[in-house]
C-alpha positions in Angstrom: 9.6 115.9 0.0 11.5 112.8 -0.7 13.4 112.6 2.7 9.4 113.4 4.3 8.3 110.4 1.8 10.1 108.0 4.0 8.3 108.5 7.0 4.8 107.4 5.4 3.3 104.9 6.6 -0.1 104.9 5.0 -0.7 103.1 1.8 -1.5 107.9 0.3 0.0 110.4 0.8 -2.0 114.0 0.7 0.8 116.9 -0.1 -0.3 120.4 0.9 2.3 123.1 0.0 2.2 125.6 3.0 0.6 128.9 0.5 -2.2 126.8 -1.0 -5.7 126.2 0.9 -9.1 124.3 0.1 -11.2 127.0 -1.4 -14.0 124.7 -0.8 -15.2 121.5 0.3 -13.7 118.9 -1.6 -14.4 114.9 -1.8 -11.3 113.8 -0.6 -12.2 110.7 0.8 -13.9 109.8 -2.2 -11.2 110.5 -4.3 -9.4 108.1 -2.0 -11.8 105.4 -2.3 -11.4 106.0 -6.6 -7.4 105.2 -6.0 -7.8 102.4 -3.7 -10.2 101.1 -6.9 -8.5 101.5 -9.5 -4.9 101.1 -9.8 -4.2 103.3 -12.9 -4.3 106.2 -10.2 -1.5 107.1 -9.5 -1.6 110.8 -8.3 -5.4 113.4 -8.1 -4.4 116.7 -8.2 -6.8 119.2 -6.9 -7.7 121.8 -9.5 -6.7 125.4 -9.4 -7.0 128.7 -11.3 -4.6 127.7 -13.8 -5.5 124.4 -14.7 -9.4 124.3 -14.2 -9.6 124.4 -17.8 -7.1 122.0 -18.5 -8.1 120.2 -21.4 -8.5 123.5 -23.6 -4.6 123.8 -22.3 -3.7 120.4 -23.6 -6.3 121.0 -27.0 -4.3 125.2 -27.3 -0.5 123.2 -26.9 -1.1 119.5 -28.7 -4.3 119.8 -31.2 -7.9 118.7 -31.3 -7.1 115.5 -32.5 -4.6 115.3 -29.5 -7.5 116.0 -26.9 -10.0 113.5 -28.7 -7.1 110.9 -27.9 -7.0 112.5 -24.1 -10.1 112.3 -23.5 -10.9 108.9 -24.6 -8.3 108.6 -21.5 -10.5 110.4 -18.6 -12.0 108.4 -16.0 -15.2 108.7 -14.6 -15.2 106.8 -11.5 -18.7 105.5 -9.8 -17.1 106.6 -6.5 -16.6 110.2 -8.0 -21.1 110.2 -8.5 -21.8 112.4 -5.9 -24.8 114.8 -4.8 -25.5 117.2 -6.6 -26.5 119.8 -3.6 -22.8 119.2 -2.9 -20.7 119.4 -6.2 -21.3 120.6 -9.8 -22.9 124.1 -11.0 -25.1 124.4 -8.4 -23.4 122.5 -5.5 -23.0 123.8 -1.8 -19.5 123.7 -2.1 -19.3 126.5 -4.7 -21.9 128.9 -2.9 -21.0 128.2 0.4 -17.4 130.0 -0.5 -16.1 132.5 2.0 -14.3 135.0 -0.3 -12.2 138.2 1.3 -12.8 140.4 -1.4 -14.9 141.8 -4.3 -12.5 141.5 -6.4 -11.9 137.5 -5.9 -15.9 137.3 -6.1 -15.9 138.9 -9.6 -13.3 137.4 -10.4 -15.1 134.1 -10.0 -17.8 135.1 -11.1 -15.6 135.8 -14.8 -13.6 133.0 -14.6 -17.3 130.7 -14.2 -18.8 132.4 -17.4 -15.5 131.6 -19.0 -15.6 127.8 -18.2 -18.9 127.1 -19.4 -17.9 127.8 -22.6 -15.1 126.0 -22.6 -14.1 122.5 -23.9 -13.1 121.2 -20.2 -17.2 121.8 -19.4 -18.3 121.0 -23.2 -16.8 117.8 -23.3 -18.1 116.6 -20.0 -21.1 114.3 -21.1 -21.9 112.2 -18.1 -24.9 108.9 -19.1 -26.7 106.8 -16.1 -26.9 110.1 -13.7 -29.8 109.7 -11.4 -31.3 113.0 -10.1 -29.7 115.4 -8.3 -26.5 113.4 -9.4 -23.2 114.6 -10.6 -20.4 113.1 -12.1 -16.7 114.3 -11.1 -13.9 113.3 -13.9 -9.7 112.5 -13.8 -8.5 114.2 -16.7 -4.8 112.8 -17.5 -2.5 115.3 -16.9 1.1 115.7 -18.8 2.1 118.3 -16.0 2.6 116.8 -12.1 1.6 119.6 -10.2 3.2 120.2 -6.8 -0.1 122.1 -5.7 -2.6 120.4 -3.6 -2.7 116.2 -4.9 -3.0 113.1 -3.2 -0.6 110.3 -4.4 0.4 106.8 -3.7 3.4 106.4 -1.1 4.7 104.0 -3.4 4.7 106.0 -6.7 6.8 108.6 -5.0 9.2 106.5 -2.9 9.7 103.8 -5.7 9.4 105.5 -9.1 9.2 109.1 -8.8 12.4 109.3 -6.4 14.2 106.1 -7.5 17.4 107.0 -7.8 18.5 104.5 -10.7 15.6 107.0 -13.2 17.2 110.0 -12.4 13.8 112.1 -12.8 13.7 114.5 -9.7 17.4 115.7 -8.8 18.5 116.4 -5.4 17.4 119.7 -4.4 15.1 120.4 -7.2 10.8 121.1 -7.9 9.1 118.2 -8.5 7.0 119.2 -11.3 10.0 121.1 -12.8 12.1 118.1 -13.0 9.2 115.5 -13.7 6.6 116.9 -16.2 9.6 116.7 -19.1 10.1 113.3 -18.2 5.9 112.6 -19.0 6.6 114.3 -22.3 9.2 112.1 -23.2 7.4 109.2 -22.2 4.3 110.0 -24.5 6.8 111.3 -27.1 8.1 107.9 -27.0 5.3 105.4 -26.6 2.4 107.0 -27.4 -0.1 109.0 -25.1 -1.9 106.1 -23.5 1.2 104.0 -22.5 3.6 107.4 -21.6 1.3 108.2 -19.5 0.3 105.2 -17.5 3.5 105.1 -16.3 3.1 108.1 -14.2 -0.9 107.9 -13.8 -1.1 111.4 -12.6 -4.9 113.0 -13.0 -7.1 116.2 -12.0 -10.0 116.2 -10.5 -13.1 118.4 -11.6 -16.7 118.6 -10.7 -17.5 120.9 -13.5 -18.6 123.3 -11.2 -16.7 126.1 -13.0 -14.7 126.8 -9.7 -11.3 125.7 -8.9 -10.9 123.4 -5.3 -7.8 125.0 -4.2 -6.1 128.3 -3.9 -3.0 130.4 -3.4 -2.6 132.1 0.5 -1.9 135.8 -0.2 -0.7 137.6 2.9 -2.5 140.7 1.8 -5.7 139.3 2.0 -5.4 137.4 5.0 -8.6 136.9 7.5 -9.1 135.7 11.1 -11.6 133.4 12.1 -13.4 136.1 13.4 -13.8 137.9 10.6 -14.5 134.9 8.0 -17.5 134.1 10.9 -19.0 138.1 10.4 -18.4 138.1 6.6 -20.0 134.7 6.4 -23.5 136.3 8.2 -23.5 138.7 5.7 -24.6 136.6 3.0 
């Protein structure tokens, strides 16, 4: 990652490990009209299974006075106001899904019942939607995930790999070797300032269903086959 840093030349970067996919459609370009706008962004990750809930993760590890003080933090960009037909609850994106298996489809299915009773969906309380509107949210992460994100060239080449910080050794993980440094930045300064610094956010439409997912081998499909079961609904 940081030698393939140096051959950028746009202003973003999108990372894609080579096991994680889109699930879905996902607003990518609008996410990178939301960075371009605001320069607090540093770094959208896309959610996934494990951090789809991600507030209740912070509220579980920190407190709920902790995630009042988080999500006084989340950003609910204008360009992030998007069609409902496409995003939220009922969006396209979530029942247009091509899913291998019955098992991933429950699965889903659970893990959708689950979120709307959780405090990443509760504490979503959009105001000046017009119909059929829906309002995506960056909720400041402490955690820079190496799955699917989009980041600023600049914030990688300049901060996150300068070599006078020390943050990312040579041969090691990203988020292994960064997300203890974001801790000890808030730990240190507070949660507002520690975590400017780094500016890293996820994205969620509050659909209930997670934008990208893990490849598994053993569930592999061909095109072929994602066109016949994709008829069959």
């Amino acid at each position: 990652m940081k030698e393939a840093i140096k051959l950028v030349s746009t202003p973003l970067v999108c990372v894609i490990q080579h096991d994680r996919t889109f699930m879905r459609r996902t607003p990518v370009e609008n996410i990178v009209e939301t960075m371009v706008a605001d320069s607090r962004i540093k770094y959208v990750g896309c959610s996934m299974r494990s951090n789809l809930m991600y507030r209740d993760i912070f509220m579980s590890k920190y407190g709920k006075q902790s995630l009042d003080e988080l999500l006084k933090l989340c950003i609910h960009p204008l360009q992030l106001r998007l069609p409902g037909s496409l995003y939220g609850p009922g969006g396209s994106s979530v029942s247009d899904m091509i899913l291998p298996s019955e098992k991933l489809r429950s699965n889903i299915s659970a893990l959708k019942q689950t979120y709307f009773g959780s405090s990443q969906f509760l504490s979503h309380k959009p105001e000046g939607l017009v119909d059929n509107e829906v309002q995506l949210s960056l909720t400041p992460t402490l955690f820079w995930y190496d799955n699917t994100h989009i980041c600023e060239t600049k914030h990688y080449r300049n901060f996150i790999f300068d070599p006078r910080l020390k943050m990312v050794k040579r041969g090691g993980f990203v988020e292994d070797k960064l997300s203890p440094n974001i801790l000890k930045s808030v730990e240190r300064v507070g949660l507002q300032h520690g975590h400017s610094r780094f500016g890293c956010y996820l994205v969620d439409d509050h659909s209930g269903t997670f934008f990208v997912g893990h490849l598994d081998g053993g569930s592999f499909l061909t095109v072929d086959e994602k066109q016949k079961l994709s008829k069959k609904k």
